[in-house]
C-alpha positions in Angstrom: 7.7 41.2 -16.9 8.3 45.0 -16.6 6.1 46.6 -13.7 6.3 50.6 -14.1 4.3 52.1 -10.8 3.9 55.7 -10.6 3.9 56.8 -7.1 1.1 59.6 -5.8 -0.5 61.5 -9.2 -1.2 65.2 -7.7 -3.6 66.8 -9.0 -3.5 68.8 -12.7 0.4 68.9 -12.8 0.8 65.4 -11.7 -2.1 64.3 -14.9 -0.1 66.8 -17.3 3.2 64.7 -16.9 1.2 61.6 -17.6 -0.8 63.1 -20.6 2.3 64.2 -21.8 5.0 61.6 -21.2 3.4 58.5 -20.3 3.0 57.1 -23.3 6.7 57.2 -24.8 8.0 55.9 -21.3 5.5 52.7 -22.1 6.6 52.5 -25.2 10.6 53.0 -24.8 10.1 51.0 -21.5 8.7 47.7 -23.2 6.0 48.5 -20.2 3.8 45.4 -19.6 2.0 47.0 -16.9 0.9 50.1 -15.5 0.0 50.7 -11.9 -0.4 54.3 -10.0 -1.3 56.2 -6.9 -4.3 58.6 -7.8 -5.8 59.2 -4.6 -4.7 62.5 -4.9 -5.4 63.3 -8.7 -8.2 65.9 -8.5 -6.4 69.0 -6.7 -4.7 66.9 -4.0 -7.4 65.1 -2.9 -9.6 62.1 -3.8 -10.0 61.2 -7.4 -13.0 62.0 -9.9 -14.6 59.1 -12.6 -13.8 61.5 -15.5 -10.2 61.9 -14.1 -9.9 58.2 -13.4 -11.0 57.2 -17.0 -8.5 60.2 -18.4 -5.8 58.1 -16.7 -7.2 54.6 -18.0 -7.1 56.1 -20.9 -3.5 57.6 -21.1 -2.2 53.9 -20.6 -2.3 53.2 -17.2 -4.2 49.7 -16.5 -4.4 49.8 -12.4 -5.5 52.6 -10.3 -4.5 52.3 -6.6 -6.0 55.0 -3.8 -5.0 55.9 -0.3 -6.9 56.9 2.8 -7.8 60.3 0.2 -9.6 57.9 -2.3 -13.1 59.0 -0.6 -12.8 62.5 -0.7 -15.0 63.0 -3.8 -17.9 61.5 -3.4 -18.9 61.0 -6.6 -16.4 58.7 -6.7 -18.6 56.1 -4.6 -20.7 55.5 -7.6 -17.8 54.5 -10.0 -16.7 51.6 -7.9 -19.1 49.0 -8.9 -18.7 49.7 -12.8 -14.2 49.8 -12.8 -12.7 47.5 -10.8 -9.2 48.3 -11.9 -9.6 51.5 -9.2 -8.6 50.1 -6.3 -9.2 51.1 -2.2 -7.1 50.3 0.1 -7.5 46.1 1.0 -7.6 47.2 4.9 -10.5 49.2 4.6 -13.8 47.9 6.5 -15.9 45.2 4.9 -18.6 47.1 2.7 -16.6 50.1 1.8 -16.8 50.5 -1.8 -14.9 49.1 -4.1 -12.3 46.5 -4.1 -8.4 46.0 -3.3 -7.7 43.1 -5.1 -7.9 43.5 -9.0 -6.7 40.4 -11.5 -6.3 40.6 -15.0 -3.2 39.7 -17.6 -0.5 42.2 -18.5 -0.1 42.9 -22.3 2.8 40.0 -22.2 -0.2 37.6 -20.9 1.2 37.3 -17.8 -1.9 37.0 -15.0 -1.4 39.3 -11.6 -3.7 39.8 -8.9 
Protein backbone atom coordinates (compact mmCIF):
# COMPACT_ATOMS: atom_id res chain seq x y z
CA UNK A 1 0.00 0.00 0.00
CA UNK A 2 1.46 3.52 -0.85
CA UNK A 3 0.80 6.12 2.07
CA UNK A 4 1.71 9.78 0.60
CA UNK A 5 1.28 12.33 3.86
CA UNK A 6 1.76 15.83 3.32
CA UNK A 7 3.24 17.47 6.22
CA UNK A 8 1.67 21.19 7.48
CA UNK A 9 -0.49 22.82 4.38
CA UNK A 10 0.11 26.71 4.98
CA UNK A 11 -2.21 28.76 4.09
CA UNK A 12 -2.92 29.93 0.12
CA UNK A 13 0.62 28.92 -1.13
CA UNK A 14 0.59 25.72 0.74
CA UNK A 15 -3.38 24.90 -1.15
CA UNK A 16 -1.85 26.37 -4.54
CA UNK A 17 0.87 23.50 -4.67
CA UNK A 18 -1.88 21.02 -3.91
CA UNK A 19 -4.40 22.45 -6.50
CA UNK A 20 -1.73 22.47 -8.76
CA UNK A 21 0.41 19.29 -8.33
CA UNK A 22 -1.38 17.01 -6.29
CA UNK A 23 -3.16 15.29 -8.59
CA UNK A 24 -0.25 14.10 -10.99
CA UNK A 25 1.91 13.03 -7.89
CA UNK A 26 -1.31 10.61 -7.06
CA UNK A 27 -1.41 9.56 -10.21
CA UNK A 28 2.45 9.00 -11.07
CA UNK A 29 2.74 7.77 -7.40
CA UNK A 30 0.20 4.77 -7.68
CA UNK A 31 -1.11 6.80 -4.42
CA UNK A 32 -3.60 4.62 -2.34
CA UNK A 33 -4.00 7.09 0.24
CA UNK A 34 -3.79 10.59 1.02
CA UNK A 35 -3.31 12.01 4.46
CA UNK A 36 -2.29 15.87 5.45
CA UNK A 37 -1.61 18.38 8.05
CA UNK A 38 -4.13 21.38 7.46
CA UNK A 39 -4.30 22.89 10.76
CA UNK A 40 -2.72 25.72 9.34
CA UNK A 41 -4.44 25.99 5.81
CA UNK A 42 -6.40 29.28 6.09
CA UNK A 43 -3.47 31.97 6.49
CA UNK A 44 -1.49 29.95 9.01
CA UNK A 45 -3.89 29.20 11.27
CA UNK A 46 -6.92 26.84 11.85
CA UNK A 47 -8.71 25.50 8.87
CA UNK A 48 -12.13 26.71 7.20
CA UNK A 49 -15.15 23.98 5.85
CA UNK A 50 -14.86 25.48 2.41
CA UNK A 51 -10.99 25.09 2.54
CA UNK A 52 -11.27 21.64 4.00
CA UNK A 53 -13.77 20.38 1.32
CA UNK A 54 -11.26 22.23 -1.45
CA UNK A 55 -8.75 19.81 -0.19
CA UNK A 56 -11.16 16.65 -0.09
CA UNK A 57 -11.74 17.56 -3.21
CA UNK A 58 -8.19 17.97 -4.77
CA UNK A 59 -7.60 14.17 -3.79
CA UNK A 60 -6.73 14.17 -0.44
CA UNK A 61 -8.91 11.50 1.63
CA UNK A 62 -7.65 12.35 5.46
CA UNK A 63 -7.41 15.69 7.04
CA UNK A 64 -5.27 15.68 10.31
CA UNK A 65 -5.09 19.09 12.55
CA UNK A 66 -2.81 20.35 15.34
CA UNK A 67 -3.26 22.34 18.46
CA UNK A 68 -4.30 25.33 15.44
CA UNK A 69 -7.24 23.18 14.29
CA UNK A 70 -9.63 25.46 16.52
CA UNK A 71 -8.66 28.65 15.47
CA UNK A 72 -11.64 29.26 13.10
CA UNK A 73 -14.50 28.72 14.71
CA UNK A 74 -16.56 28.01 12.18
CA UNK A 75 -14.77 25.06 11.99
CA UNK A 76 -16.68 23.63 15.22
CA UNK A 77 -19.75 23.11 13.20
CA UNK A 78 -18.15 20.96 10.34
CA UNK A 79 -16.99 18.25 12.74
CA UNK A 80 -20.09 16.28 13.13
CA UNK A 81 -20.96 16.18 9.28
CA UNK A 82 -16.80 15.05 7.90
CA UNK A 83 -15.23 12.74 9.99
CA UNK A 84 -12.20 12.35 7.74
CA UNK A 85 -11.05 15.91 9.53
CA UNK A 86 -9.35 14.88 12.29
CA UNK A 87 -8.35 16.66 15.96
CA UNK A 88 -5.73 15.71 17.72
CA UNK A 89 -6.69 11.98 19.72
CA UNK A 90 -5.22 13.77 23.07
CA UNK A 91 -7.54 16.37 23.15
CA UNK A 92 -10.20 16.37 26.15
CA UNK A 93 -13.28 14.18 25.99
CA UNK A 94 -16.04 16.34 24.26
CA UNK A 95 -13.96 18.44 22.05
CA UNK A 96 -15.23 18.30 18.67
CA UNK A 97 -14.56 16.08 16.39
CA UNK A 98 -12.78 12.86 16.27
CA UNK A 99 -8.97 11.40 16.03
CA UNK A 100 -9.59 8.18 14.84
CA UNK A 101 -11.07 7.90 11.23
CA UNK A 102 -11.47 4.24 9.41
CA UNK A 103 -12.25 3.70 5.96
CA UNK A 104 -10.54 1.60 2.94
CA UNK A 105 -7.78 3.01 0.66
CA UNK A 106 -8.58 2.85 -3.15
CA UNK A 107 -6.56 -0.67 -3.17
CA UNK A 108 -9.30 -1.82 -0.47
CA UNK A 109 -7.07 -1.98 2.07
CA UNK A 110 -8.99 -0.92 5.58
CA UNK A 111 -6.93 1.68 8.03
CA UNK A 112 -7.96 3.26 11.12
Amino acid sequence: MRVLFIGDIVGSPGRRIIHDRLADILAQQQVDLCIANCENSASGFGITPRLADELFEAGIEILSGGNHIFDRKEVFDYFPHQPRLLRPANFPEGAPGSGLYMGAAKNGVRYA
